[in-house]
C-alpha positions, 0 to 999 in steps of 0.5 A, a space after each residue: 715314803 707317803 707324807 700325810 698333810 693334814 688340811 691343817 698343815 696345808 692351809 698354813 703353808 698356803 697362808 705363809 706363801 701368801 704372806 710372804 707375797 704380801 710382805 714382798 709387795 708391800 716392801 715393793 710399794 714403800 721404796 717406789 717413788 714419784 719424782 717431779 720437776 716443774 719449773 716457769 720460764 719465761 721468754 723475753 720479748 725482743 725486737 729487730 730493727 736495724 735500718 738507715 737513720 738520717 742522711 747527711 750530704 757532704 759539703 762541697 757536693 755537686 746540687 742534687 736531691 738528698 738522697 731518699 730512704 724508704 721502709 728504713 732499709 732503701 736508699 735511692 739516689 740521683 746525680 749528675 756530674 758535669 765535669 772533672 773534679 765533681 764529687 757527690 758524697 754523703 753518709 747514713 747511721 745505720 741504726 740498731 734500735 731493736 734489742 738484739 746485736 747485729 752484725 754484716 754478714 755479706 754486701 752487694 755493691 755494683 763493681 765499676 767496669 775497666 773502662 768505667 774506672 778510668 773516669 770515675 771512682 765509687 767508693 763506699 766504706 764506714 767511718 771507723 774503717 775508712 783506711 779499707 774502703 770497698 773492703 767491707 769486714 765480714 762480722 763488723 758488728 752493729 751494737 743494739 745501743 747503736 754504740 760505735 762508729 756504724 756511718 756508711 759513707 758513700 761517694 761517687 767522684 768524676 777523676 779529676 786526675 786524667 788525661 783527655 784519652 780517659 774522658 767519656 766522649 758522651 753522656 753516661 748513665 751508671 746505676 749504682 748499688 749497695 746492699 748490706 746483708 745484716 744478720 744476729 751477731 754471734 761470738 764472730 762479730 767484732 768490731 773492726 777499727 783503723 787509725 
């Protein structure tokens, strides 16, 4: 069966399909949206300076130069003892000026031999933890408002409790050192305490 289509009815049916189109577009275009976050951050400016403050020599130490500090993170020192008994102590601050928390997360310290140990003793701990000395607590934090007990104390002592077999039979020349690794304190750090 033939259906006539008058031009008429044809240019409708091509302006319906082409409104419906239209129609679909527009309603396409009203519900897209744009969206946007812009925000300003800004990064506060922080400072890293942990480092060695003045050192103080115990009383009753042998004589010996005090001590040096260079760069704020070297100390360098020399004695001498002469004889059983003889002692050289001192202690340092270890100081936080900067803005951020620190704390240790390793040492380095010369190990005494067996033989050195019957003569001498060298021991190194912070005040607020001296009950553990040469035992250094990983994580002891160091407060950015130098809060705390944070001196090192050092000390180099000729045994005065030994027999004549212990005693060195010539001169001994020991270097001795200590370094602490201090890094950003995190959750870890604490600061440890013994009465």
């Amino acid at each position: 069966m033939y259906i006539y289509k008058s031009h008429k009815n044809r240019n409708l049916y091509i302006l319906i399909v082409f409104t419906v189109a239209l129609i679909t577009g527009i309603g396409f275009a009203f519900l897209t949206s744009n969206l946007s976050i812009t925000g300003s951050t800004k990064i506060k400016d922080n400072i890293w300076d942990v480092h060695f403050g003045n050192i103080t020599v115990k009383q009753g130490s042998i004589d010996a130069a005090t001590p040096t500090i260079t760069n704020g993170t070297n100390i360098n020192y020399s004695v001498t003892l002469n004889q059983p008994g003889d002692f050289y102590e001192f202690s340092v601050p270890i100081e936080n000026s900067g803005t951020i928390d620190g704390m240790i997360d390793s040492i380095s310290a010369t190990e005494l031999t067996t033989e050195q140990k019957k003569y001498m003793e060298y021991t190194y701990y912070f005040a607020s933890d001296q009950c553990n000395p040469n035992t250094f607590t990983k994580r002891k934090i160091l407060k950015n408002n130098g809060a705390g007990l944070n001196t090192l104390i050092i000390n180099i002592k000729y045994k005065d409790d030994i027999t004549a077999s212990d005693l060195p039979t010539e001169a001994k020349t020991l270097n001795l050192s200590f370094q602490l690794n201090v890094i950003q304190a995190d959750e870890t750090a604490f600061d440890p305490y013994c009465e």
